[in-house]
PAZAPA-4460 file (N, C-alpha, C; in steps of 0.05 Angstrom, whole numbers, plus 32768, in hexadecimal, padded with zeros to 4 digits):
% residues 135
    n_x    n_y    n_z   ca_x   ca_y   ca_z    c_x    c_y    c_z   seq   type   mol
   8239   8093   81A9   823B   809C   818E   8227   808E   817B     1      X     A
   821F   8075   8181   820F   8065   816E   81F3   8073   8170     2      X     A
   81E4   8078   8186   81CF   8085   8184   81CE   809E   8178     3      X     A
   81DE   80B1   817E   81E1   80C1   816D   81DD   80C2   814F     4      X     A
   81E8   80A9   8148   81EA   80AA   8120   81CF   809F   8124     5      X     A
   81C7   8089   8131   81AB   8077   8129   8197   8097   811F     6      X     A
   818E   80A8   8142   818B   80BE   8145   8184   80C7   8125     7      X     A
   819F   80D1   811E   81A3   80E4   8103   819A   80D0   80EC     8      X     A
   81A3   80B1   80EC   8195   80A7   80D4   8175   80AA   80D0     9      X     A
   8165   80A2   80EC   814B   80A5   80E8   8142   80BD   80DE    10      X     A
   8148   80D0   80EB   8141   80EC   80E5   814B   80F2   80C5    11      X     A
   8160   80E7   80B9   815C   80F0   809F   8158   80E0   808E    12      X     A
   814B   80C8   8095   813C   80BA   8080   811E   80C6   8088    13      X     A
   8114   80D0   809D   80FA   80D7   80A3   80F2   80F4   808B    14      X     A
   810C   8100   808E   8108   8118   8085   8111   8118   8067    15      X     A
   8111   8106   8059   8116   80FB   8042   80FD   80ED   802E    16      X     A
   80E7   80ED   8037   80CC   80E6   803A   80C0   8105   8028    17      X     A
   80B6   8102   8014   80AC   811B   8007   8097   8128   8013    18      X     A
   808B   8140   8021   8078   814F   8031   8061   8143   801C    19      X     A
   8054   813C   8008   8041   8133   8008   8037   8111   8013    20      X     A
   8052   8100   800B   804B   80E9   801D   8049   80E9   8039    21      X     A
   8056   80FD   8044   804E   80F8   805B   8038   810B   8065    22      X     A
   802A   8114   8051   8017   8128   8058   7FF5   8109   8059    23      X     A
   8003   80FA   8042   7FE7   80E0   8038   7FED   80CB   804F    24      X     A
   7FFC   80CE   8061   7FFF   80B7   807B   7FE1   80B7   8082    25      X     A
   7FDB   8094   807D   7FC1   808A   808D   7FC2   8075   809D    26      X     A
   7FB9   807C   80B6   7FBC   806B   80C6   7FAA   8055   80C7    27      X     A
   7F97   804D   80B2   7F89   8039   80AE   7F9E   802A   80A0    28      X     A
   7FA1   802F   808E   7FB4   802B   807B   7FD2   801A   8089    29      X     A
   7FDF   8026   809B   7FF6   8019   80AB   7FE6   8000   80BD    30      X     A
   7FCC   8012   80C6   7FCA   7FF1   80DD   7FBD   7FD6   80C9    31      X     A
   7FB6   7FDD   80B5   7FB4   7FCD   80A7   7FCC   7FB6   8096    32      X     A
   7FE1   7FC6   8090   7FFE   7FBE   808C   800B   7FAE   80A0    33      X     A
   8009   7FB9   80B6   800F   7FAA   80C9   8008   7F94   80D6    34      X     A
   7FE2   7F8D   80D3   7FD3   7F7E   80D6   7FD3   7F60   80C5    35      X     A
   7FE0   7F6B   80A4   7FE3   7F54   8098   8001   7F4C   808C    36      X     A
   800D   7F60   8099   802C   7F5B   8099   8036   7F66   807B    37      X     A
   8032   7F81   8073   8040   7F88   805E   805B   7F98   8061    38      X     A
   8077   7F8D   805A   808A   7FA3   8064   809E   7FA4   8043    39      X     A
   80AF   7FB3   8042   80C6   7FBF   8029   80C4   7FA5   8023    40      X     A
   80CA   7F94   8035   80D8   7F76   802B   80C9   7F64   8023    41      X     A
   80B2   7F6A   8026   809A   7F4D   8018   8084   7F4E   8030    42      X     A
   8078   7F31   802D   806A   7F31   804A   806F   7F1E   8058    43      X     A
   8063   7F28   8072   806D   7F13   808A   8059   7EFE   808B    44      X     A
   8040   7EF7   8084   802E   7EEB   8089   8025   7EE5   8061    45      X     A
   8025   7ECF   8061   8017   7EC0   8047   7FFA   7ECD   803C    46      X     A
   7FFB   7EDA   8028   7FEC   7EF2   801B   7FE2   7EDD   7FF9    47      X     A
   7FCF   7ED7   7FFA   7FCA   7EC8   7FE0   7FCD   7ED0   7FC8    48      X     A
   7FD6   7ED5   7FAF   7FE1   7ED1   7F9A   7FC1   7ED1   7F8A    49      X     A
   7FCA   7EEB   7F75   7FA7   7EF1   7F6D   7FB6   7EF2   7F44    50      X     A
   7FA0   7EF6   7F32   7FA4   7F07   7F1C   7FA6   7F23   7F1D    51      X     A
   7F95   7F29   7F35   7F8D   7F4B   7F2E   7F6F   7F4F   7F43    52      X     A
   7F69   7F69   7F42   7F51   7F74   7F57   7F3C   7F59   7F46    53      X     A
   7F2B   7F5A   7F4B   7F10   7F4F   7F46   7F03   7F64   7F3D    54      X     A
   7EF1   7F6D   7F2E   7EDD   7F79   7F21   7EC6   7F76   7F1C    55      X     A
   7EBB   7F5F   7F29   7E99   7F59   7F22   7E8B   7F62   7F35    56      X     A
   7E95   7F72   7F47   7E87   7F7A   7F5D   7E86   7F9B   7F51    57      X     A
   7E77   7FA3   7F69   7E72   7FC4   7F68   7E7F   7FD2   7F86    58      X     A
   7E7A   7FEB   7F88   7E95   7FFB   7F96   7EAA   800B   7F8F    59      X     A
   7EAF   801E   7F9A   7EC0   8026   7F8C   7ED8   801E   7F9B    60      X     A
   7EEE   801B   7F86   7F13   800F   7F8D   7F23   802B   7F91    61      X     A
   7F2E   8033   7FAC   7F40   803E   7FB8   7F59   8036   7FB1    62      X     A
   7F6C   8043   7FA6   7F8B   803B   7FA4   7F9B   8045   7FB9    63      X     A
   7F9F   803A   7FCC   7FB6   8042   7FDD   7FD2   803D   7FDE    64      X     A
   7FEA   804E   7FDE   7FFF   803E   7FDC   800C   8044   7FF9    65      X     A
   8019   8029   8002   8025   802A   8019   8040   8034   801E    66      X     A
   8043   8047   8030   8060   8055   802C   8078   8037   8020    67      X     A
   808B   8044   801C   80A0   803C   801D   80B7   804A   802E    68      X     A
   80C6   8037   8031   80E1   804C   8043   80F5   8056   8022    69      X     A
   80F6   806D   8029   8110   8072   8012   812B   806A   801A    70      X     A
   8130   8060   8023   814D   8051   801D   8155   803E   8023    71      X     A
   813A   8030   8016   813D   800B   800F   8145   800B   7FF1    72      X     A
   8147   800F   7FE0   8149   8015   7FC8   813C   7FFD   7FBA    73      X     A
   8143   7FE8   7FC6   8140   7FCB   7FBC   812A   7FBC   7FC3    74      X     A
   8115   7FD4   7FD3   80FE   7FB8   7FE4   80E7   7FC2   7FCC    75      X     A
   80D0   7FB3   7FDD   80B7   7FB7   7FCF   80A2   7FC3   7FCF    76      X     A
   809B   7FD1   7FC3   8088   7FE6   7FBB   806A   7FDD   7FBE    77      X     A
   805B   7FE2   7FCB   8035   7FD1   7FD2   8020   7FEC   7FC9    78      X     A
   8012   7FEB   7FBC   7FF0   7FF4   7FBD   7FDF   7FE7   7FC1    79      X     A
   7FD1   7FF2   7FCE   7FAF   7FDC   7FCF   7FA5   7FE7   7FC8    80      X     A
   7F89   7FD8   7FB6   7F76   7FE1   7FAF   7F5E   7FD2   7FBE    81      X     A
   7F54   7FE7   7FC5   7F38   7FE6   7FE8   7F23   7FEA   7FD8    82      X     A
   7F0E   7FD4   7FD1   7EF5   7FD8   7FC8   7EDD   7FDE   7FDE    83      X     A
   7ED5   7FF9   7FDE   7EBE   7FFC   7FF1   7EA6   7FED   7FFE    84      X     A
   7EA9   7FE1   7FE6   7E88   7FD6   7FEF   7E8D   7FB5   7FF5    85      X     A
   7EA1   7FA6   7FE2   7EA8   7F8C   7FF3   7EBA   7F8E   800B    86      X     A
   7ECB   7FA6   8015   7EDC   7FA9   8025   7EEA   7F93   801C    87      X     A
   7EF8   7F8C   8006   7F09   7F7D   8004   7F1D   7F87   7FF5    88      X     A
   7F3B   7F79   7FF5   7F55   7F8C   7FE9   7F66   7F80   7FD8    89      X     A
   7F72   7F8B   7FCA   7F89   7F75   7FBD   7F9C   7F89   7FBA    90      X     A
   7FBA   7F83   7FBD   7FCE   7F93   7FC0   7FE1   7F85   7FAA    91      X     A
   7FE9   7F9D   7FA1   7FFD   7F9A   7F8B   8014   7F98   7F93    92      X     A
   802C   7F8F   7F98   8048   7F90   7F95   8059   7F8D   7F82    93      X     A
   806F   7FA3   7F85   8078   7FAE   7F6E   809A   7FAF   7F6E    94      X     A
   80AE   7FA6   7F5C   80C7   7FB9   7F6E   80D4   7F9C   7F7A    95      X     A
   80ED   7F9E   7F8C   80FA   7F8D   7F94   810D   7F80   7F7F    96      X     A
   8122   7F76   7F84   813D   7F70   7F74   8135   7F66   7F5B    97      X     A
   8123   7F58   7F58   811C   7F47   7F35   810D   7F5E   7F31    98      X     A
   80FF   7F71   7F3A   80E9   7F8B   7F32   80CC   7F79   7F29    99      X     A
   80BB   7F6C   7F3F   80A2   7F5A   7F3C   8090   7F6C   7F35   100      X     A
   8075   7F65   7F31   8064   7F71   7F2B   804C   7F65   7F2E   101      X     A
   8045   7F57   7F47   8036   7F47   7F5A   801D   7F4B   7F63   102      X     A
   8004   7F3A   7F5C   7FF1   7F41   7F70   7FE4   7F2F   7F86   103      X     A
   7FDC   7F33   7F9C   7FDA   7F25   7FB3   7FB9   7F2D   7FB8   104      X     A
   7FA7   7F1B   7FC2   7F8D   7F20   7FCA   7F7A   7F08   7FBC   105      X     A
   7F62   7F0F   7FCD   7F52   7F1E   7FDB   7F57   7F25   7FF9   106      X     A
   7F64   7F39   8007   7F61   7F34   8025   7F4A   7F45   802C   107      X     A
   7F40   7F3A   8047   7F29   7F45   804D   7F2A   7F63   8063   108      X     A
   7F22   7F81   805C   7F30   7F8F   8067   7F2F   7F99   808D   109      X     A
   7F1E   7F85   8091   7F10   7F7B   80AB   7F09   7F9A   80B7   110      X     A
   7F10   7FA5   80D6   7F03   7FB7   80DB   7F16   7FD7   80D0   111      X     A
   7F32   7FCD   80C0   7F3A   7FE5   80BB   7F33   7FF6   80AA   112      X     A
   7F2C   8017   80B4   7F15   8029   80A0   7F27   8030   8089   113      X     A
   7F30   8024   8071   7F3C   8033   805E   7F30   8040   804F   114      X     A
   7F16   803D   8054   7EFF   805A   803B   7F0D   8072   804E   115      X     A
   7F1A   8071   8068   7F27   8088   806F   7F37   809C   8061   116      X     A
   7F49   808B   8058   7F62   8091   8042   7F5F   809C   8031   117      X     A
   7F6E   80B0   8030   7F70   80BA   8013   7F70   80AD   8000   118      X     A
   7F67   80AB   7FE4   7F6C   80A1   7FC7   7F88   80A6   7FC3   119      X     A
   7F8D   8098   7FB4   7FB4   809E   7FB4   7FB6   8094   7F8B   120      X     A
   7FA9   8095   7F75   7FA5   808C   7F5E   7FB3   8097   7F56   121      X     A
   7FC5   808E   7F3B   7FDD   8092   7F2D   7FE0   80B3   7F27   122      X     A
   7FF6   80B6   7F1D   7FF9   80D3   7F16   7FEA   80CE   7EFA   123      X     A
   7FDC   80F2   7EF5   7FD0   80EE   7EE7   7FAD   80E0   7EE8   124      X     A
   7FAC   80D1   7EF9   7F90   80C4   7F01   7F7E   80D5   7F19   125      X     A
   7F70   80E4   7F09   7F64   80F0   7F27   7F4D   80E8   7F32   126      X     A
   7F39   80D5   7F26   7F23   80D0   7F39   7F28   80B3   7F3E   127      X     A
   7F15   80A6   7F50   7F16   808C   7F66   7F0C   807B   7F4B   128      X     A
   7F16   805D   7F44   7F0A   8051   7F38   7EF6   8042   7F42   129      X     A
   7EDC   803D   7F2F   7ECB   802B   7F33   7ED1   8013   7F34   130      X     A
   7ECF   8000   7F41   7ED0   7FE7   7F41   7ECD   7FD7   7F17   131      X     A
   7EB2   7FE8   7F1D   7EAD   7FD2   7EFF   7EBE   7FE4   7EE4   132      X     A
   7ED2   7FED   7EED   7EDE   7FFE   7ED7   7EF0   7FEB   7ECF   133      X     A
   7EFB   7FD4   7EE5   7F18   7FCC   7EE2   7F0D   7FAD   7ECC   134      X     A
   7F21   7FA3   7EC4   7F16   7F8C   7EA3   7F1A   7F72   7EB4   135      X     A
***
């Protein structure tokens, strides 16, 4: 009987996932999460503690946001922002019981292709920002 419900839980938290997030699934994007340990709950691996992206460089900054599971209610919410041309990233975290509003970086985005990825930029935001746009 237990597999059964596990069974039915996965399947309707899977199918609880809105058809466009799971339409933006990048698999650069996950092996990259996984690579530097981003999960709901924080991270697994020591992620350095930033102000914000950097901006004195050039490139354009990709916003990606990393799924979440919908029914953590309480974990934490990540975007990275992937600058092209340094291939370097800083991820935002967001969300979690106090509601933080965190940034972590520079990590370096080694061989994972995230110029793959879709742009994922706020509602309302439709083109890729420039690097030297941000203050």
């Amino acid at each position: 009987m237990k597999p059964i419900a596990l069974a039915f839980a996965v399947g309707a938290a899977t199918m609880s996932l809105p058809a466009h997030a799971q339409a933006q699934a990048c698999p650069e994007l996950d092996a990259l999460a996984r690579r530097i340990g981003i999960t709901f709950a924080g991270f697994t691996r020591p992620i350095p503690v930033a102000t914000g992206p950097d901006g004195s460089g050039t490139g354009r900054m990709l916003q990606l946001r990393l799924p979440a599971p919908s029914f953590v209610s309480d974990g934490f919410r990540h975007k990275v922002l992937f600058n092209t041309a340094s291939r370097k990233l800083w991820i935002l975290r967001t969300g979690g019981l106090a509601g933080v509003r965190e940034w972590y970086g520079p990590v370096d985005a080694g061989d994972d292709r995230l110029e793959n990825c879709q742009d994922q930029p706020e509602p309302g935001q439709e083109r890729v920002l420039e690097l030297k746009m941000w203050p």
